[in-house]
PyMOL Python script that loads the backbone (N, CA, C, O; Angstrom):
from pymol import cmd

cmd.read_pdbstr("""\
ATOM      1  N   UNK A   1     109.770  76.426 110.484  1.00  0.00           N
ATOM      2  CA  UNK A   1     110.838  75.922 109.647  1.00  0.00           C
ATOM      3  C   UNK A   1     111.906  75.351 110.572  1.00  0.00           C
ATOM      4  O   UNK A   1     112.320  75.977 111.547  1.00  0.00           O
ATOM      5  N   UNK A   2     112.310  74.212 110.250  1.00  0.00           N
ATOM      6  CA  UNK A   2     113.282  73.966 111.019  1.00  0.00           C
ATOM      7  C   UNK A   2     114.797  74.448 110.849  1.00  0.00           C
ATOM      8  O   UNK A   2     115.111  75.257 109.976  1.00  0.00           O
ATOM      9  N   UNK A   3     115.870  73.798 111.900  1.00  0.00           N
ATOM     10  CA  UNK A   3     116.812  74.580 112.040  1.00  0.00           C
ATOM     11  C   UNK A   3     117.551  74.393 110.577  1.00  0.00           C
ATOM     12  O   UNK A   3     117.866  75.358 109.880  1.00  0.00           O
ATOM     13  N   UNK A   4     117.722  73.382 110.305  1.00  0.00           N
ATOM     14  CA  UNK A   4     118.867  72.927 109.050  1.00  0.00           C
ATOM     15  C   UNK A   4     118.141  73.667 108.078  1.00  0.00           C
ATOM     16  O   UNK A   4     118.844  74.274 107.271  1.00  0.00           O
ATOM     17  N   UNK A   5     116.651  73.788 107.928  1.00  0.00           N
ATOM     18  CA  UNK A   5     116.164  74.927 106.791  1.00  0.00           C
ATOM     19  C   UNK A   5     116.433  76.172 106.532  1.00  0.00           C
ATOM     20  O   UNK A   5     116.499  76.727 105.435  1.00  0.00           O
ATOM     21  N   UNK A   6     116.677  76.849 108.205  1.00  0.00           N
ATOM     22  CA  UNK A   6     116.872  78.099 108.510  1.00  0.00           C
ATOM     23  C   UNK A   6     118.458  78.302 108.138  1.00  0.00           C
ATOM     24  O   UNK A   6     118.794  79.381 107.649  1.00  0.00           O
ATOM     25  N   UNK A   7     119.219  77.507 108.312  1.00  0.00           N
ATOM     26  CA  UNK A   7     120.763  77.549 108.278  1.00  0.00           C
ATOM     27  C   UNK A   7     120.750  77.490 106.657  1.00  0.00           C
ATOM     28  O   UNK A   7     121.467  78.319 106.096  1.00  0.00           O
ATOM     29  N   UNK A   8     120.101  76.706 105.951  1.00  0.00           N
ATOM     30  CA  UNK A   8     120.390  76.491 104.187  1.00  0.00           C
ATOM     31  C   UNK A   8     119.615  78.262 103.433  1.00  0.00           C
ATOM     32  O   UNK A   8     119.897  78.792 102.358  1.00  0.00           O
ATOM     33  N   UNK A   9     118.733  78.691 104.398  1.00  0.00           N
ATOM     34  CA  UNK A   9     118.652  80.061 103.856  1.00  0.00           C
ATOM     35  C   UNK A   9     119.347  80.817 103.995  1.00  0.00           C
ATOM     36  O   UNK A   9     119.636  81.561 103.058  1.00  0.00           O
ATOM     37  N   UNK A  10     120.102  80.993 105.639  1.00  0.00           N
ATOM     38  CA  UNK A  10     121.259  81.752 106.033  1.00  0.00           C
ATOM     39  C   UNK A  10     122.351  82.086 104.918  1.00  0.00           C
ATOM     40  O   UNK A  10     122.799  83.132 104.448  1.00  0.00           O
ATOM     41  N   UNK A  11     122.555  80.872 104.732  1.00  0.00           N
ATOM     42  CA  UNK A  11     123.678  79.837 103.581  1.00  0.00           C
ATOM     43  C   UNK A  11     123.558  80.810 101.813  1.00  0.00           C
ATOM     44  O   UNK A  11     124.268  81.330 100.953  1.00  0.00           O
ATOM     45  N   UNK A  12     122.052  80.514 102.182  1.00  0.00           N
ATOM     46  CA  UNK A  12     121.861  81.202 100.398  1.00  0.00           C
ATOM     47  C   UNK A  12     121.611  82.641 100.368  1.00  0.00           C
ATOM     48  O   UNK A  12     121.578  83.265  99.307  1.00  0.00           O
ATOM     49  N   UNK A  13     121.375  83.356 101.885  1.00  0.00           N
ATOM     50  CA  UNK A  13     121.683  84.948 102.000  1.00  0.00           C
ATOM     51  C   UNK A  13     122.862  85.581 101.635  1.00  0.00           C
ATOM     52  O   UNK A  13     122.800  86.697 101.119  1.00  0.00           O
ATOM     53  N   UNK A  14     123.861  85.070 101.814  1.00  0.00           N
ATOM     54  CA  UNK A  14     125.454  84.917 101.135  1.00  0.00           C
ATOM     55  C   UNK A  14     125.816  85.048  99.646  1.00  0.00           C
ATOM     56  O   UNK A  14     126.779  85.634  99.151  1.00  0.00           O
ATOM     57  N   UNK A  15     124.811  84.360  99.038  1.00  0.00           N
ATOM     58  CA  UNK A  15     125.286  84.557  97.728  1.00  0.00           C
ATOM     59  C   UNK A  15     123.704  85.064  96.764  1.00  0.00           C
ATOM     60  O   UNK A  15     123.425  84.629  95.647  1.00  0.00           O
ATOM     61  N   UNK A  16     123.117  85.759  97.323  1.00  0.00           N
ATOM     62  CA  UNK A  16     121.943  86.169  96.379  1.00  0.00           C
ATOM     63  C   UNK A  16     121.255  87.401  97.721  1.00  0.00           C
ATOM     64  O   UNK A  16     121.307  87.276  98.945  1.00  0.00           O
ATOM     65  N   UNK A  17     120.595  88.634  96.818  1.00  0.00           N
ATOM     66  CA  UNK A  17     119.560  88.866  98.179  1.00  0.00           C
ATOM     67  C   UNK A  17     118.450  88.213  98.279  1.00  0.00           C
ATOM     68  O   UNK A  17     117.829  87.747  97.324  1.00  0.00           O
ATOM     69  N   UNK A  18     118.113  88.137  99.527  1.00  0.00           N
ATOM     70  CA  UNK A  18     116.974  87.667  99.530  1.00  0.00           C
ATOM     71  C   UNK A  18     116.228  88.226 100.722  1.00  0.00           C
ATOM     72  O   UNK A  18     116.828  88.725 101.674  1.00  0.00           O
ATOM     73  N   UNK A  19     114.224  88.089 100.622  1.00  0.00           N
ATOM     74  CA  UNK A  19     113.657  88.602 101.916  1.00  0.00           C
ATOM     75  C   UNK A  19     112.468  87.436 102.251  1.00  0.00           C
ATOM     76  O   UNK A  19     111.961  87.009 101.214  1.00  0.00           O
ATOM     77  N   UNK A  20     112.008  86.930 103.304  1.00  0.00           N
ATOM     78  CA  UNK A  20     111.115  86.208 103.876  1.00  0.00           C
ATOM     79  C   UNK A  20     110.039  87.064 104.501  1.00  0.00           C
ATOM     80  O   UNK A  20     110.284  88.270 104.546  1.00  0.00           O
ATOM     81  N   UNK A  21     108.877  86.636 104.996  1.00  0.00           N
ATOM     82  CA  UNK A  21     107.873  86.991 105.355  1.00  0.00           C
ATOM     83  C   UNK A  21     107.808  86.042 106.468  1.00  0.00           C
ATOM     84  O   UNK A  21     107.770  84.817 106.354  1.00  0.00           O
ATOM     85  N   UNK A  22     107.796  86.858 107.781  1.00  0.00           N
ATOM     86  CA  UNK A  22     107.440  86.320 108.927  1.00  0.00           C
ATOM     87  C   UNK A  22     105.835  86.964 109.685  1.00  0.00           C
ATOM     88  O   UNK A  22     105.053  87.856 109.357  1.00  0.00           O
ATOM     89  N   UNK A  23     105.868  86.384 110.351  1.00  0.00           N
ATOM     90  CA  UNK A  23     103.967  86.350 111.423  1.00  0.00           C
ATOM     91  C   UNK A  23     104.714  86.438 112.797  1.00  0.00           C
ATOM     92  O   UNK A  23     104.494  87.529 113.321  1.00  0.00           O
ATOM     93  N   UNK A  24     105.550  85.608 113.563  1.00  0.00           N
ATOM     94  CA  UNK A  24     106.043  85.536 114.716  1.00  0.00           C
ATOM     95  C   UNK A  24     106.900  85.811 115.294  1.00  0.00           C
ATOM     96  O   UNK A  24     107.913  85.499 114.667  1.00  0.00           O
ATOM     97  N   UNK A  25     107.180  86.377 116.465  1.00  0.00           N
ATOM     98  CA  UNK A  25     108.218  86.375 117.202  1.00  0.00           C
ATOM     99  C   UNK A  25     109.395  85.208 117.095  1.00  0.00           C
ATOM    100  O   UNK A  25     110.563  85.522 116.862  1.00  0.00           O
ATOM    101  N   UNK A  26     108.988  83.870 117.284  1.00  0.00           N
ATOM    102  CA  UNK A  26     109.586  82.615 117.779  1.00  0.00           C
ATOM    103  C   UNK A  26     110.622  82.729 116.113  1.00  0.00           C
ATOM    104  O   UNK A  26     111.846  82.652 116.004  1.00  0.00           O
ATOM    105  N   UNK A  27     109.553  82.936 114.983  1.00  0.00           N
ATOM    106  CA  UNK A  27     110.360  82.578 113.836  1.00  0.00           C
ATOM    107  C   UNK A  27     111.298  83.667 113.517  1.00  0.00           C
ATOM    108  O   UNK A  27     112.364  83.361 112.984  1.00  0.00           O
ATOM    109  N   UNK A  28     111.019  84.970 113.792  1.00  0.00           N
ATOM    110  CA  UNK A  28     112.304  86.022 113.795  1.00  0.00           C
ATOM    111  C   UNK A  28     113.367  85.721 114.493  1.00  0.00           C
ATOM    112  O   UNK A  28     114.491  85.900 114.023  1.00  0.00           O
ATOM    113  N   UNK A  29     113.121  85.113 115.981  1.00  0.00           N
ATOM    114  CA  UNK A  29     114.299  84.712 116.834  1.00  0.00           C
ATOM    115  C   UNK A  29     115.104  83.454 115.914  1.00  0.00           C
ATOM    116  O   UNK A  29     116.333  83.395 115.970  1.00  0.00           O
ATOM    117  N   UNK A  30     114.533  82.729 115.299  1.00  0.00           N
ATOM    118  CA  UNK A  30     114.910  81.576 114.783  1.00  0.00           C
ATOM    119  C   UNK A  30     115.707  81.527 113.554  1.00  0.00           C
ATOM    120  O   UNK A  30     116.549  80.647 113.376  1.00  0.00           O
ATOM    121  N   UNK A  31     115.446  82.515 112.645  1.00  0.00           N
ATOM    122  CA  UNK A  31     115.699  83.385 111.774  1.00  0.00           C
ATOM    123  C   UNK A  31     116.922  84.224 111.906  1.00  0.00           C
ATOM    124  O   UNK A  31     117.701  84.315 110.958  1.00  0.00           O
ATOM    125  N   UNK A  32     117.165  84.938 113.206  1.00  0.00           N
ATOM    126  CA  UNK A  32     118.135  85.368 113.658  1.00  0.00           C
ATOM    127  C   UNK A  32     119.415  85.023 113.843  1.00  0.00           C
ATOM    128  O   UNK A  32     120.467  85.651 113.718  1.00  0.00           O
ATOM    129  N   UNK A  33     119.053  83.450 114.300  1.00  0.00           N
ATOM    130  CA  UNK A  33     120.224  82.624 114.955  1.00  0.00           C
ATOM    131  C   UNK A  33     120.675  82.078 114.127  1.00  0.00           C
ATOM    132  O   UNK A  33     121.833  81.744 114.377  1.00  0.00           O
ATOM    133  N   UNK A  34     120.245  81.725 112.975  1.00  0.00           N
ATOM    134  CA  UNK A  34     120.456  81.189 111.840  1.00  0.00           C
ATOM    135  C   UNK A  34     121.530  82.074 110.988  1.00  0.00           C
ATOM    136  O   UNK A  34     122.605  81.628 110.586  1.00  0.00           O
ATOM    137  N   UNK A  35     121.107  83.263 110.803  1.00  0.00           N
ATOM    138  CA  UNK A  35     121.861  83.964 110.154  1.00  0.00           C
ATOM    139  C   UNK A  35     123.165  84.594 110.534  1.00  0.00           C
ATOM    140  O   UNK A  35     124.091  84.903 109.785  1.00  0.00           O
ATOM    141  N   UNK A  36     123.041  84.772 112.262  1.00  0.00           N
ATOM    142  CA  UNK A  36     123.661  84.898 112.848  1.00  0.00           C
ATOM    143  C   UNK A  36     125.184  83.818 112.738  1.00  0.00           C
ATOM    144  O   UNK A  36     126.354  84.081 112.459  1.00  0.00           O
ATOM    145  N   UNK A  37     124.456  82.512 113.114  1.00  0.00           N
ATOM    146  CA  UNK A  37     125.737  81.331 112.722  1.00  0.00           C
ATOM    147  C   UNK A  37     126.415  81.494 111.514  1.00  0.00           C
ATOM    148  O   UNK A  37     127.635  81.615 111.624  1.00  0.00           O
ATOM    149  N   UNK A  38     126.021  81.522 110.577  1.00  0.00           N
ATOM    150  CA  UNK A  38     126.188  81.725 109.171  1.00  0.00           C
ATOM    151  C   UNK A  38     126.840  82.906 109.060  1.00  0.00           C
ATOM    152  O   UNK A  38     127.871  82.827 108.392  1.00  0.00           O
ATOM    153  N   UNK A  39     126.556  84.068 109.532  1.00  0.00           N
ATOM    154  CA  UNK A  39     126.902  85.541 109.343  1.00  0.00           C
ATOM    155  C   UNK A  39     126.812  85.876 107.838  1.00  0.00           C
ATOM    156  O   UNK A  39     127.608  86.277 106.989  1.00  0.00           O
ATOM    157  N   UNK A  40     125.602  85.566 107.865  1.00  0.00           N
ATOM    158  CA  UNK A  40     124.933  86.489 106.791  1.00  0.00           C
ATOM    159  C   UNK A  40     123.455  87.529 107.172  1.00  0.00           C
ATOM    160  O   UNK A  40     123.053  87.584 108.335  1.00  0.00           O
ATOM    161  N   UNK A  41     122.763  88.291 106.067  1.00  0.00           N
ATOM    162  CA  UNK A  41     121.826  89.634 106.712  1.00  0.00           C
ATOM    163  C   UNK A  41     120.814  88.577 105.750  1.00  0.00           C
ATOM    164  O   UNK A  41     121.265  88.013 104.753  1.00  0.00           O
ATOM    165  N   UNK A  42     119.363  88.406 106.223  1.00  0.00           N
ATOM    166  CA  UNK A  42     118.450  88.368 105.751  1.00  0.00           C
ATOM    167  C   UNK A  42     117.478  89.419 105.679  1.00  0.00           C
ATOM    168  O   UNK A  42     117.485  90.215 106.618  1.00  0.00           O
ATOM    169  N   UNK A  43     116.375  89.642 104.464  1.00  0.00           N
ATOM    170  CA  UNK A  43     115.188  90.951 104.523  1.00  0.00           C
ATOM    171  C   UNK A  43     114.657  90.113 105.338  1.00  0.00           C
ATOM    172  O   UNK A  43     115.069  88.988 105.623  1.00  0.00           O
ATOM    173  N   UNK A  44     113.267  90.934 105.915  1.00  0.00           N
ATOM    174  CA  UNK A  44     112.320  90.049 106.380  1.00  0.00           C
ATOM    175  C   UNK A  44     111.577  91.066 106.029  1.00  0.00           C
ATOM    176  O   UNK A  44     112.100  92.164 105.845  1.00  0.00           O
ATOM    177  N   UNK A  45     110.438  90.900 105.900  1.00  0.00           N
ATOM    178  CA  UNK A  45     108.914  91.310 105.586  1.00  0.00           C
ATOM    179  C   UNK A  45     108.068  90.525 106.605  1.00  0.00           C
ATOM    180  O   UNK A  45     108.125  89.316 106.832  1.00  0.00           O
ATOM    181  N   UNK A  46     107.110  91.633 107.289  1.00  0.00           N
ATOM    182  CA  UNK A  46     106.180  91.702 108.768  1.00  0.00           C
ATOM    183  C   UNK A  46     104.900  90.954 107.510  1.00  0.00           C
ATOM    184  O   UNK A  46     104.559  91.541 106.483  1.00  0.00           O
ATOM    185  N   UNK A  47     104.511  89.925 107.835  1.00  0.00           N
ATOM    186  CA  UNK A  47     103.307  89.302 106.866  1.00  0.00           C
ATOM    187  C   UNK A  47     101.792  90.033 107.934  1.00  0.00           C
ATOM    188  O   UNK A  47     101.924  89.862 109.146  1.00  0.00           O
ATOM    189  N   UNK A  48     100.503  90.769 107.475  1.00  0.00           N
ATOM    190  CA  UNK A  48      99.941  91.055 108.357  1.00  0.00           C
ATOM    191  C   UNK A  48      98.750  90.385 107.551  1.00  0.00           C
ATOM    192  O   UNK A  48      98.573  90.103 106.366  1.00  0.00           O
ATOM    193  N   UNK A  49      97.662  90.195 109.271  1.00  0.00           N
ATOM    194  CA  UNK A  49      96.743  89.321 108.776  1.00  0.00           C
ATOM    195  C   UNK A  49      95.632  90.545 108.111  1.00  0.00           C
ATOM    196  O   UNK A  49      95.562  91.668 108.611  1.00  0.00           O
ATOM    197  N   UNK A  50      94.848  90.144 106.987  1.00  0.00           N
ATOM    198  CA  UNK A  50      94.529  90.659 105.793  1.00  0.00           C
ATOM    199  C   UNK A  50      92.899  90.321 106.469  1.00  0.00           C
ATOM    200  O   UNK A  50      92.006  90.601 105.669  1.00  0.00           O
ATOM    201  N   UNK A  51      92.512  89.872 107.556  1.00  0.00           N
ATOM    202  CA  UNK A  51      91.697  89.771 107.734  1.00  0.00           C
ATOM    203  C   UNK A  51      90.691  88.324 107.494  1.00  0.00           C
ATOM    204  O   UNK A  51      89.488  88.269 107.751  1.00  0.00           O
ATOM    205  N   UNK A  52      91.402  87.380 107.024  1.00  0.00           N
ATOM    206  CA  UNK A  52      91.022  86.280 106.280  1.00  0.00           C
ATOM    207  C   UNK A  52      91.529  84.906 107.582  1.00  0.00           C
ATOM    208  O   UNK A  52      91.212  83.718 107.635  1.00  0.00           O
ATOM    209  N   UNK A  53      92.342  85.680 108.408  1.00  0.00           N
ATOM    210  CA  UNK A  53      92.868  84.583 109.879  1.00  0.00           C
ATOM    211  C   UNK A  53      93.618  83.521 109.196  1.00  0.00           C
ATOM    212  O   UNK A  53      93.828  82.546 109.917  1.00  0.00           O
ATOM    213  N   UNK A  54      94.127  83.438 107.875  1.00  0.00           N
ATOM    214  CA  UNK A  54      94.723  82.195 107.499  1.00  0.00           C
ATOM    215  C   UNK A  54      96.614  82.258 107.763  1.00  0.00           C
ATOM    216  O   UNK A  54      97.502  81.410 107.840  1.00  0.00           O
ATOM    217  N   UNK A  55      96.549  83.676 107.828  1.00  0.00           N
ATOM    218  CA  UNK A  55      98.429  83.958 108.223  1.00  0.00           C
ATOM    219  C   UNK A  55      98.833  85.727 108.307  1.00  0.00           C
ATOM    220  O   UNK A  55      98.481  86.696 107.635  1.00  0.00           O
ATOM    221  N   UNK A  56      99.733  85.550 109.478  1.00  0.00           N
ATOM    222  CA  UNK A  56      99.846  87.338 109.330  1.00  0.00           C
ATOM    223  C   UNK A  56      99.695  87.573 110.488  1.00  0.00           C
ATOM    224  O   UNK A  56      98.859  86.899 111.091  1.00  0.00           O
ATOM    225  N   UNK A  57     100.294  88.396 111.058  1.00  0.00           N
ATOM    226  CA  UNK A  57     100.258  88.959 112.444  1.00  0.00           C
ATOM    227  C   UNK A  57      99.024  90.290 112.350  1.00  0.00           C
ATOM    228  O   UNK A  57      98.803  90.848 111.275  1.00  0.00           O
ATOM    229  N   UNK A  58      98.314  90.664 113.596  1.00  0.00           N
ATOM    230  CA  UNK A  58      97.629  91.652 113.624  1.00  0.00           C
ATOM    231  C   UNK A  58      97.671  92.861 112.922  1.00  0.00           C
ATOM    232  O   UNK A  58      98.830  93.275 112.890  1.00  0.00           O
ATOM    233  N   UNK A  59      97.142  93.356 112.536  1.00  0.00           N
ATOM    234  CA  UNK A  59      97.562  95.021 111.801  1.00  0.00           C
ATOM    235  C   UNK A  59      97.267  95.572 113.173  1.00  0.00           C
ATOM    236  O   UNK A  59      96.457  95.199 114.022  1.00  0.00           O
ATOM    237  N   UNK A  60      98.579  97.061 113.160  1.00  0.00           N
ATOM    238  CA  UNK A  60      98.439  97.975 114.556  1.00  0.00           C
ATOM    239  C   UNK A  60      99.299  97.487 114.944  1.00  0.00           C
ATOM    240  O   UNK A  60      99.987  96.668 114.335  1.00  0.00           O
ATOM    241  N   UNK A  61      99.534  98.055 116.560  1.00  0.00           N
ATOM    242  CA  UNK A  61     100.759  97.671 117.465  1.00  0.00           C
ATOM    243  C   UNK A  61     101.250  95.915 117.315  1.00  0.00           C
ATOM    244  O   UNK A  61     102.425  95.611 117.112  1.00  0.00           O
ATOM    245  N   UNK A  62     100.601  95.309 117.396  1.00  0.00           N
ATOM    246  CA  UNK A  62     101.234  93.736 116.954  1.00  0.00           C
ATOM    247  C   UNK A  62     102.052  93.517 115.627  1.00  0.00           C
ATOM    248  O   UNK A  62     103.009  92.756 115.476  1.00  0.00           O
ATOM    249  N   UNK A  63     101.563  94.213 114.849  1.00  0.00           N
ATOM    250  CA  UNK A  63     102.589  94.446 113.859  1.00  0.00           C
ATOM    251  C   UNK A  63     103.673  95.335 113.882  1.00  0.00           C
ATOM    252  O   UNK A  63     104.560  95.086 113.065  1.00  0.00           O
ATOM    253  N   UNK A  64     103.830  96.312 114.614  1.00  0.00           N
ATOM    254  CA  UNK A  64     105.289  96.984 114.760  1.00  0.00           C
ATOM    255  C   UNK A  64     105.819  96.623 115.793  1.00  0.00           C
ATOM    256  O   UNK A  64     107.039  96.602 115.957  1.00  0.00           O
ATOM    257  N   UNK A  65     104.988  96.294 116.622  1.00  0.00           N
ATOM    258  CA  UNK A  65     105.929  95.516 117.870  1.00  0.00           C
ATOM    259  C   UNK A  65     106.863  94.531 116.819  1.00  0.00           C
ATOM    260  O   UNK A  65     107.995  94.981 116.644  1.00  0.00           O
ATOM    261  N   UNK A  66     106.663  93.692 116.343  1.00  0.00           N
ATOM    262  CA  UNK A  66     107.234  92.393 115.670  1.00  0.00           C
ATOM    263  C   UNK A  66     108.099  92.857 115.017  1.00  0.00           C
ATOM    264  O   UNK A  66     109.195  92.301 114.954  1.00  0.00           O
ATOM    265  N   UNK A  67     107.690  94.557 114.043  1.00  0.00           N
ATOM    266  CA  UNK A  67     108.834  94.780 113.545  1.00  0.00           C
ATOM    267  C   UNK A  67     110.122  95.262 114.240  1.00  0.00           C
ATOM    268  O   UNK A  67     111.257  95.367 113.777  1.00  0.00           O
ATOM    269  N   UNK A  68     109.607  95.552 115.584  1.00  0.00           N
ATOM    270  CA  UNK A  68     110.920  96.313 116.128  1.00  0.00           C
ATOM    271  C   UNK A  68     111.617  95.342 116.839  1.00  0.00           C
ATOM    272  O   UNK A  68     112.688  95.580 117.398  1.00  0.00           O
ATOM    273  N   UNK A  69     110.942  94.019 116.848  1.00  0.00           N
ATOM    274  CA  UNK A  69     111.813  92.671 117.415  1.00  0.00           C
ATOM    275  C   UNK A  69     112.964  92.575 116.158  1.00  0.00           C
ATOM    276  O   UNK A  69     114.156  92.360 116.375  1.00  0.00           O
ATOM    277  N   UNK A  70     112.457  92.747 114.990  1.00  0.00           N
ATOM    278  CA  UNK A  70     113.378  92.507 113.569  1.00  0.00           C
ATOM    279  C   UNK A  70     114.505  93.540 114.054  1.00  0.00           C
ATOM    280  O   UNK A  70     115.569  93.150 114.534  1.00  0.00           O
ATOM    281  N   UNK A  71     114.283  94.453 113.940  1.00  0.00           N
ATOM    282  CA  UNK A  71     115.118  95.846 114.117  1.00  0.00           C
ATOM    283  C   UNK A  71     116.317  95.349 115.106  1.00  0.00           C
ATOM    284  O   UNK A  71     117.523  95.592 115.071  1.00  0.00           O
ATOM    285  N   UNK A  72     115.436  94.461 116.116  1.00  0.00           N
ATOM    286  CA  UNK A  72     116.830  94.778 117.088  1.00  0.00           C
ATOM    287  C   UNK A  72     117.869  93.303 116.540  1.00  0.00           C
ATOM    288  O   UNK A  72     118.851  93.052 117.239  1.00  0.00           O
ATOM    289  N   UNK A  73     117.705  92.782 115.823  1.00  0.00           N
ATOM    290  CA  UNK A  73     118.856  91.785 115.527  1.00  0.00           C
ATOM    291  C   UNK A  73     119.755  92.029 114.330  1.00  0.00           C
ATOM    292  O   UNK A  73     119.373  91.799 113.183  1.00  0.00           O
ATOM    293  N   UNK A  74     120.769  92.425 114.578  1.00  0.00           N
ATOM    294  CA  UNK A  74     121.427  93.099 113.538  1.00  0.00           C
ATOM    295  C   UNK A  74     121.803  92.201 112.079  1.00  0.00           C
ATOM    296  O   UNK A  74     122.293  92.621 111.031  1.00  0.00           O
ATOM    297  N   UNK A  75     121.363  90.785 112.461  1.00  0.00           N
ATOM    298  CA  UNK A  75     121.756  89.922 110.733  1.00  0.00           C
ATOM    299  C   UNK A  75     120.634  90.006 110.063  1.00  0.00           C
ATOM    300  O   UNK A  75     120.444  89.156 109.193  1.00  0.00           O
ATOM    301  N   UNK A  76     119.338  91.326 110.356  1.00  0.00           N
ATOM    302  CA  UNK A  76     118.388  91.249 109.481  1.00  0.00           C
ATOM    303  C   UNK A  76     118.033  92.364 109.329  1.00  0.00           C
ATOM    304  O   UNK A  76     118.416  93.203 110.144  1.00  0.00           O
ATOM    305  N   UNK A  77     117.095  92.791 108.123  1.00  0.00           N
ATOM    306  CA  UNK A  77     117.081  93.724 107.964  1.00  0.00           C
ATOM    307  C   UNK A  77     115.943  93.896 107.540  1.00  0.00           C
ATOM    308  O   UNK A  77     115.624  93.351 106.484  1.00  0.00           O
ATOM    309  N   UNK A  78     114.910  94.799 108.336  1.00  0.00           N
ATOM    310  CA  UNK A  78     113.557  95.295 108.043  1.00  0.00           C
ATOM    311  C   UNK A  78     113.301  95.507 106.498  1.00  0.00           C
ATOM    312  O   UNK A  78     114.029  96.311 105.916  1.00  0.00           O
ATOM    313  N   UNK A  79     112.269  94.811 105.760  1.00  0.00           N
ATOM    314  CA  UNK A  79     112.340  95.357 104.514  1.00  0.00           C
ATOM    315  C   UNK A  79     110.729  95.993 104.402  1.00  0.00           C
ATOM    316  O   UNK A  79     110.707  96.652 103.362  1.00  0.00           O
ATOM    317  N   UNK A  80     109.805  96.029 104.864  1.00  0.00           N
ATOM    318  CA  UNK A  80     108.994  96.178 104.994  1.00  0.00           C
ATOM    319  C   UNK A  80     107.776  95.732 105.362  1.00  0.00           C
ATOM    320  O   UNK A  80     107.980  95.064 106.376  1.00  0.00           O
ATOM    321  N   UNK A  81     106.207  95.722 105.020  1.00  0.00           N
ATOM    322  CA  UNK A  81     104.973  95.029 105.333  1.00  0.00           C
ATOM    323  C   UNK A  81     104.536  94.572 103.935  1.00  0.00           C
ATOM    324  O   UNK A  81     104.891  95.069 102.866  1.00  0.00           O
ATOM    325  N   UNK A  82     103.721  93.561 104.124  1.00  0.00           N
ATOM    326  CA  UNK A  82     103.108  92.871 103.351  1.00  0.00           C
ATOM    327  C   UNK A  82     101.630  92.044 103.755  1.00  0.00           C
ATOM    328  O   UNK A  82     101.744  91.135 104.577  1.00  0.00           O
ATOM    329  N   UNK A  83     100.083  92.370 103.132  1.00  0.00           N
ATOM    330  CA  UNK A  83      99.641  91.352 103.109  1.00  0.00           C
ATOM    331  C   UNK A  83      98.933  90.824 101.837  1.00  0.00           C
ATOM    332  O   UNK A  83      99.053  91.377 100.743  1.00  0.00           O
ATOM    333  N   UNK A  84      98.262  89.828 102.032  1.00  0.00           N
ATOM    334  CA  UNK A  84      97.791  88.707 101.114  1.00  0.00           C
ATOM    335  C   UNK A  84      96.414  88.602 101.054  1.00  0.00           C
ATOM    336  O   UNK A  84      96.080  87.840 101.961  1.00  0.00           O
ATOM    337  N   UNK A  85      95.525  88.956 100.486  1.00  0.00           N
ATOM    338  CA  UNK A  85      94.012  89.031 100.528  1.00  0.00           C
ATOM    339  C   UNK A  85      93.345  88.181  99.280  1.00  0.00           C
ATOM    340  O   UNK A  85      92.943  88.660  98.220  1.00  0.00           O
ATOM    341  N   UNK A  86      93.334  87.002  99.620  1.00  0.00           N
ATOM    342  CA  UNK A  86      92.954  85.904  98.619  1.00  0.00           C
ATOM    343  C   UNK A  86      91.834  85.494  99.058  1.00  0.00           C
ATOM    344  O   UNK A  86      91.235  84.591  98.473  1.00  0.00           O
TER     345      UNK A  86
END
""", "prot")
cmd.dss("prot")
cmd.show_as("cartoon", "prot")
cmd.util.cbc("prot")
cmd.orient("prot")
C-alpha cells in the first residue's frame, strides 16, 4: 500500500475503530509510520498462511515473531490472528 494510502487510514483510525491484516514486516513498519504521523492507534491482525501460499505469513515462530514486531510500535495495537482457507 502506498504511503498517501497508509496516511488516509491513519486519518480514518481517528474517527472510527478500525483493524487491518498484515503478512509482513516492511508493511507493519509502514503502517507504523503512518499512524505514527497522524497520531492515531491502528488494530492489526497477523494474516497466517492457511496453507494455500496465496497470503499470510508462516504459522509458528514467523508468525509471533511478526507479532512482536506489532507489539513494539506503540500506534498499534495487536488485535489478534487470522486465517483464510478458501
Amino acid at each position: 500500500m502506498g504511503k498517501s494510502k497508509l496516511l488516509r487510514l491513519a486519518s480514518l483510525a481517528k474517527q472510527a475503530t478500525l483493524s487491518v491484516c498484515v503478512d509482513d514486516e516492511q508493511n507493519v513498519k509502514n503502517l507504523a509510520e503512518a499512524a505514527r504521523t497522524i497520531r492515531s492507534n491502528i488494530g492489526v491482525i497477523i494474516e497466517i498462511n492457511a496453507g494455500q501460499d496465496r497470503c499470510g505469513v508462516e504459522p509458528g515462530a514467523p508468525a509471533v515473531n511478526l507479532a512482536k514486531v506489532v507489539r513494539n510500535h506503540p500506534n498499534l495495537t495487536l488485535k489478534g490472528f487470522q486465517a483464510y482457507q478458501g
